[in-house]
C-alpha positions in Angstrom: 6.9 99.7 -5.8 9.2 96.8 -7.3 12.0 97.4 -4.9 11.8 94.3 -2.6 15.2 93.6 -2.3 15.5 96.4 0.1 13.0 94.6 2.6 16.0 92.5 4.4 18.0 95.8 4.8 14.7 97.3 6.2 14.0 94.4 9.0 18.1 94.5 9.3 16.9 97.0 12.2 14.8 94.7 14.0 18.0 92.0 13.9 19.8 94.8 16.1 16.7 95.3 18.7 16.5 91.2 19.2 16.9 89.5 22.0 20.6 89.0 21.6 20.4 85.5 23.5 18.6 83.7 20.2 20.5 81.0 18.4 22.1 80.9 15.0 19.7 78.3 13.3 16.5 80.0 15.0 14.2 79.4 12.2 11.3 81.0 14.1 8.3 82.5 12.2 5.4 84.1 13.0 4.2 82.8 9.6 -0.1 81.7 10.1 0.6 78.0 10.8 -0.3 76.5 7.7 -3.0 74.3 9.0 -5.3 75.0 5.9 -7.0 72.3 4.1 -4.8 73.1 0.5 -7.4 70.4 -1.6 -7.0 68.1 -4.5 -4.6 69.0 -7.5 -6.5 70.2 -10.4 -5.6 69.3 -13.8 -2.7 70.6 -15.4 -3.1 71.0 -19.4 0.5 71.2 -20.9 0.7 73.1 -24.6 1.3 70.7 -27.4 4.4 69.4 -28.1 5.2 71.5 -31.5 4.8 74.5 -29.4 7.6 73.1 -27.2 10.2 72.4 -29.9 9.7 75.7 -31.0 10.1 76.9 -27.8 13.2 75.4 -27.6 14.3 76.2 -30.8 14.0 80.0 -29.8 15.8 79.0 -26.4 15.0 81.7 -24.0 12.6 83.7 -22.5 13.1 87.3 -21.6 10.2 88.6 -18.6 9.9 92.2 -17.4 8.4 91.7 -14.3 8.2 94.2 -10.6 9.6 91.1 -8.4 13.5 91.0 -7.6 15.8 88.4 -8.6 15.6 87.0 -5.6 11.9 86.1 -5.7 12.4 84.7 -9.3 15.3 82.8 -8.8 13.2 79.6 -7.3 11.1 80.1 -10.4 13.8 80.2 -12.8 15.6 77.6 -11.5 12.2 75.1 -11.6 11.7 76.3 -15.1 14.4 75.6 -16.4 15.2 72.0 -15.0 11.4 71.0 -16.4 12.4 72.4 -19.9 16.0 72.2 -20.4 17.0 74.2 -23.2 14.7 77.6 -22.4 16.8 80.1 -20.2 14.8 82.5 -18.4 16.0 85.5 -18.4 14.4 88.5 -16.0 14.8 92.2 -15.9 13.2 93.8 -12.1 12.2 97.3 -13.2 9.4 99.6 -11.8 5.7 98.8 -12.8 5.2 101.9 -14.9 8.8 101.7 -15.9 8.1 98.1 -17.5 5.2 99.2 -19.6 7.5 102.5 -20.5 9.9 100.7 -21.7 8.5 98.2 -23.8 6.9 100.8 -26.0 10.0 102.4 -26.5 11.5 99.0 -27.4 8.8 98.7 -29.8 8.4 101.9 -31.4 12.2 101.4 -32.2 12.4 98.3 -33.1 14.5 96.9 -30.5 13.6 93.6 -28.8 11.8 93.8 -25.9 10.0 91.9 -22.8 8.4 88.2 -23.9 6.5 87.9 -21.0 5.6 91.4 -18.5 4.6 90.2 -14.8 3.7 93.0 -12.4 0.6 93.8 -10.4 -0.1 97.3 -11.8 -3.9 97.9 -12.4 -3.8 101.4 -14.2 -0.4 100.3 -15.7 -1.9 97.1 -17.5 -5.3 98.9 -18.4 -3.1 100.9 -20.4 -0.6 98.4 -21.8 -4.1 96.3 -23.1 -5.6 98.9 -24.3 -2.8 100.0 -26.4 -2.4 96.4 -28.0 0.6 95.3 -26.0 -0.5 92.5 -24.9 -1.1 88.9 -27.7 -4.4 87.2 -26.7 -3.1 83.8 -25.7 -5.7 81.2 -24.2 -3.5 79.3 -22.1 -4.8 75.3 -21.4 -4.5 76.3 -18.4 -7.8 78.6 -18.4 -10.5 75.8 -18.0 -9.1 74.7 -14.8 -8.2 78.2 -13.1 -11.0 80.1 -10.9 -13.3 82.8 -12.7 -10.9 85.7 -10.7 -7.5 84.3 -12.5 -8.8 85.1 -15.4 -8.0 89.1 -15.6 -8.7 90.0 -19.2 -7.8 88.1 -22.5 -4.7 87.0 -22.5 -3.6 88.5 -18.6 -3.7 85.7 -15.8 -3.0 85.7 -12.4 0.4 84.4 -11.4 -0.6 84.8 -7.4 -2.8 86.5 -5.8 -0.4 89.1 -3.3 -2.2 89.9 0.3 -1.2 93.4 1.8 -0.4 92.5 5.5 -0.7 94.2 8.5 2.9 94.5 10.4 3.7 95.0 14.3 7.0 96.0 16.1 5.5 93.4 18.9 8.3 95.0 21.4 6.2 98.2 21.5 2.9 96.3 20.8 2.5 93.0 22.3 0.9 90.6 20.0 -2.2 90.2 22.7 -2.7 93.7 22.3 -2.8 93.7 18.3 -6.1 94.9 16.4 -7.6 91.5 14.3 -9.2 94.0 12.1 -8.2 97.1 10.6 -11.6 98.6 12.1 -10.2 97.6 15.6 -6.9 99.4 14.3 -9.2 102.2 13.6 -10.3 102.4 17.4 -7.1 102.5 18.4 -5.1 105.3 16.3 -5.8 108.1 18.6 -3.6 106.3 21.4 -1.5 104.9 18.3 -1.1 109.0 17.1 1.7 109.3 15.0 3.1 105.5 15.3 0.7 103.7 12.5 2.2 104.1 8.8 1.4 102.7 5.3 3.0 104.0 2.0 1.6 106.7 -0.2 -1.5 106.0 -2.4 1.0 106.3 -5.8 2.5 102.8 -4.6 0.6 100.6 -6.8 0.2 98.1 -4.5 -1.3 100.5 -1.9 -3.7 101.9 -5.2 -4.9 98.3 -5.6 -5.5 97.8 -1.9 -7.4 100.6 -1.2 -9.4 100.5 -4.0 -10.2 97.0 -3.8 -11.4 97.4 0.0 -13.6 100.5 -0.8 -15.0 98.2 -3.4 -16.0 95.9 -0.5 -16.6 97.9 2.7 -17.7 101.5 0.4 -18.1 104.1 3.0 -17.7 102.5 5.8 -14.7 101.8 4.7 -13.6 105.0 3.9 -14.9 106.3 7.1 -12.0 103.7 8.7 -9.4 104.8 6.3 -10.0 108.6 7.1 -10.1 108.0 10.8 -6.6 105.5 10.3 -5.3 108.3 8.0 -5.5 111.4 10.8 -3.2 109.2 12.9 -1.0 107.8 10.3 2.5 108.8 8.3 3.3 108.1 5.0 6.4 106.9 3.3 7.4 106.5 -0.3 7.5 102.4 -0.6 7.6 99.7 1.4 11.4 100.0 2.6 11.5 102.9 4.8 8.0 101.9 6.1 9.2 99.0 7.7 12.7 100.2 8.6 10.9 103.0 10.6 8.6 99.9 11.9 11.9 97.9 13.1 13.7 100.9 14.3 10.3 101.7 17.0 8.8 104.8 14.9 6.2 102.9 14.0 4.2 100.2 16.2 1.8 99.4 13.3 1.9 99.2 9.2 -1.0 98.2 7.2 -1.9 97.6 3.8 1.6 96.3 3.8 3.1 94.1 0.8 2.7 90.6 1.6 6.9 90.1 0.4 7.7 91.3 3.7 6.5 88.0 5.1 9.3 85.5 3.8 11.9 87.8 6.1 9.9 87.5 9.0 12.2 84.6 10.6 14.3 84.4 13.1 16.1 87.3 14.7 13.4 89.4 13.1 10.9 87.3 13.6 11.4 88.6 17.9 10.8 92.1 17.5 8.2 91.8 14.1 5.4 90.0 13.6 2.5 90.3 10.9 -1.3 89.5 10.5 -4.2 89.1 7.9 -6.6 91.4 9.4 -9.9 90.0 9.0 -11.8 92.8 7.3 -8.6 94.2 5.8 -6.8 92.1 4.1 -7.1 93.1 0.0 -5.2 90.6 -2.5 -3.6 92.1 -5.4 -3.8 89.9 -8.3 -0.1 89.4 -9.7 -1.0 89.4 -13.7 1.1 87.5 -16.2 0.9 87.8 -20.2 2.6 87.4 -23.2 3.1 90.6 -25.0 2.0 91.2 -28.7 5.7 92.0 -29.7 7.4 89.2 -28.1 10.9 87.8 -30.0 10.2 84.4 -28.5 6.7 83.9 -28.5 6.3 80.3 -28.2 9.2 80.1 -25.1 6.7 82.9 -24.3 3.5 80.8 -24.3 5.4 77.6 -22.3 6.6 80.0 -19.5 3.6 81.2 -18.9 1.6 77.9 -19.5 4.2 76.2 -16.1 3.6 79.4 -14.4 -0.2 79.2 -14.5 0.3 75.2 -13.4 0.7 73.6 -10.0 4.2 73.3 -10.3 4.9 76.4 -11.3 2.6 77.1 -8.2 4.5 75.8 -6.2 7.8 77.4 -7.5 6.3 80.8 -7.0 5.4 80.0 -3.7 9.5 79.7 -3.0 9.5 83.0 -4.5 7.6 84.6 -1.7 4.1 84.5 -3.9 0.3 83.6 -2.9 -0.4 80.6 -5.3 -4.3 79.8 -5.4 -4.4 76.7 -7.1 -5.8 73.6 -5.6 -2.9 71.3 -4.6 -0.7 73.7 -4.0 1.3 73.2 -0.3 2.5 76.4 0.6 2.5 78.5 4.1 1.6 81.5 1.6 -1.1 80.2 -0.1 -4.5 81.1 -0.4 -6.0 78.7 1.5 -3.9 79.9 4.6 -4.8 83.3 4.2 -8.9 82.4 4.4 -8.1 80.4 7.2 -6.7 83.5 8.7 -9.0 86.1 8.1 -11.9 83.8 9.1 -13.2 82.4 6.3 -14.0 83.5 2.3 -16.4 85.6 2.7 -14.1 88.0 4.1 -11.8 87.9 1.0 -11.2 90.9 -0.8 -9.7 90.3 -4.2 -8.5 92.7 -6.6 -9.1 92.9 -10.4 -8.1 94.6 -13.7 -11.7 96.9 -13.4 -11.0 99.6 -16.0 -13.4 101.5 -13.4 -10.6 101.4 -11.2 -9.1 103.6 -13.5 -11.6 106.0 -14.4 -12.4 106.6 -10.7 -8.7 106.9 -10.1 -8.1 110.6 -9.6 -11.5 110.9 -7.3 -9.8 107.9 -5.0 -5.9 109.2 -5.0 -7.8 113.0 -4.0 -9.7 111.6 -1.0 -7.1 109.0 0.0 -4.8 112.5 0.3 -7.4 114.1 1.9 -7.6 111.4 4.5 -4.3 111.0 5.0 -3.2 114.8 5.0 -0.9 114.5 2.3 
């Protein structure tokens, strides 16, 4: 679910259960220090400059995309000052709703989304597959790792870790599983107080499927003994309200947005973690579509996206940039140093397996999880 603007309202809870006694400009985080070694920029490969001037000449870009204004702000702002003369323009809807309605845009003619940005796996297998989305290489491509390459024409903006999140006033962070096996361990003392959001969330899909991928059995054998323990809410907002308020103790396969409101006030009743075995990255995919009205402010949006700059812009945004270069206390590089190196990452892709085993995975994840 799209709807993280609701997140601050949902930690707004654990600001009324702080220690009442913490100052005003307490900036405190419980962030990963961001110790990691973030590497060398690679290259950046800008589109050619008749491109641009028709870029400009159409003056704005129009992207459907399942982040809030909030997160994009920081990247339109960046955008724009690096090519005055192309407004970004950004419409938050849901992830099927996006896809929904840009064929009914189409099929009546009406313009529609330049750019779509969400992290959907069955939405976008779809949305190819039906010819919605134009085959641009981006210059970029050479210089981005094999996994940021999701299909022809589909990137990866960021790669978006689900998070594990603790009301540390119930739970002290001494006493918090490093793995979601340990959390496993610990569920029948934790009956009832461990939540996660139903498996029609997309994000929760991707997880779970991703880590099945990974762990297969065994890791469904964690999930079912997690799920007899565990409740189940609609999206990420009443999940972590519940957290705040001291229904919960422990969230998992949490969306990593949650993290930038982790600060202060908040920051002394919640905390979060990158479980080491348990910590799946949705990849964040980015195309032009096939119908665009500006296709070439299209092509440059998505081109500054895909580079370290617009990196580093997403990063303000509340994204997992993986590019080399990139500083961010959200990047990839942070997240392997937390969950103990890369062989323990657990990345997501645009598998159209995914999608034909989908009904067999949303029937046992219900099963497991008694819904």
């Amino acid at each position: 679910m799209r709807r993280t603007a609701l997140l601050p309202l949902a930690v707004a809870g654990a600001i009324a259960l702080a220690a009442c006694g913490s100052s005003a400009d307490d900036t405190s985080s419980t962030t990963p220090a961001p110790t990691a070694d973030v590497g060398e920029a690679s290259e950046v490969t800008p589109l050619d400059e008749a491109t641009i001037d028709a870029a400009r000449k159409e003056g704005e870009v129009l992207l459907y995309t399942n982040a809030e204004d909030q997160q994009t702000a920081p990247i339109k702002k960046a955008f724009e000052a690096a090519y005055p003369g192309i407004a970004l323009r950004s419409l938050p809807l849901d992830d099927s709703e996006m896809f929904q309605r840009y064929d009914t845009e189409t099929a009546s003619g009406n313009t529609t989304a330049d750019v779509v940005m969400n992290s959907d796996v069955v939405g976008w297998q779809s949305f190819i597959a039906g010819g919605g989305v134009e085959e641009y290489e981006d210059p970029n491509s050479p210089h981005l790792p094999d996994y940021a390459r999701l299909a022809p024409g589909v990137y990866a903006v960021s790669l978006d870790p689900v998070i594990a999140v603790f009301n540390k006033a119930l739970l002290p962070e001494d006493e918090q599983p490093t793995t979601l096996a340990e959390l496993a361990e610990m569920a029948p003392e934790l009956d009832g107080k461990i939540g996660t959001t139903d498996i029609g969330n997309s994000v929760q899909f991707s997880a779970t499927t991703s880590y099945v991928e990974k762990y297969g059995e065994d890791g469904w054998e964690i999930l079912e003994t997690i799920g007899a323990h565990s409740g189940v809410e609609s999206s990420n907002g009443p999940l972590v309200t519940k957290l705040s308020q001291g229904q919960y103790v422990a969230n998992f396969f949490v969306a990593g947005a949650v993290r930038a409101f982790i600060t202060g006030d908040v920051a002394e009743v919640v905390n979060y973690r990158y479980l080491e075995d348990g910590t799946p990255l949705n990849p964040r995919a980015v195309a032009v579509t096939a119908e665009a009205s500006h296709p070439n402010a299209a092509k440059v949006f998505v081109n500054w996206l895909l580079s370290v700059e617009g990196q580093e812009a997403a990063c303000s945004g509340g994204f997992t940039p993986y590019r080399d270069g990139v500083a961010c206390d959200f990047g990839l590089p942070q997240v392997i140093n937390a969950i103990g190196g890369e062989e323990n990452l657990i990345i997501g892709s645009l598998d159209p397996e995914v999608v034909e085993q989908r009904d067999a995975t949303v029937a046992r994840w219900n099963e497991a999880f008694g819904r």
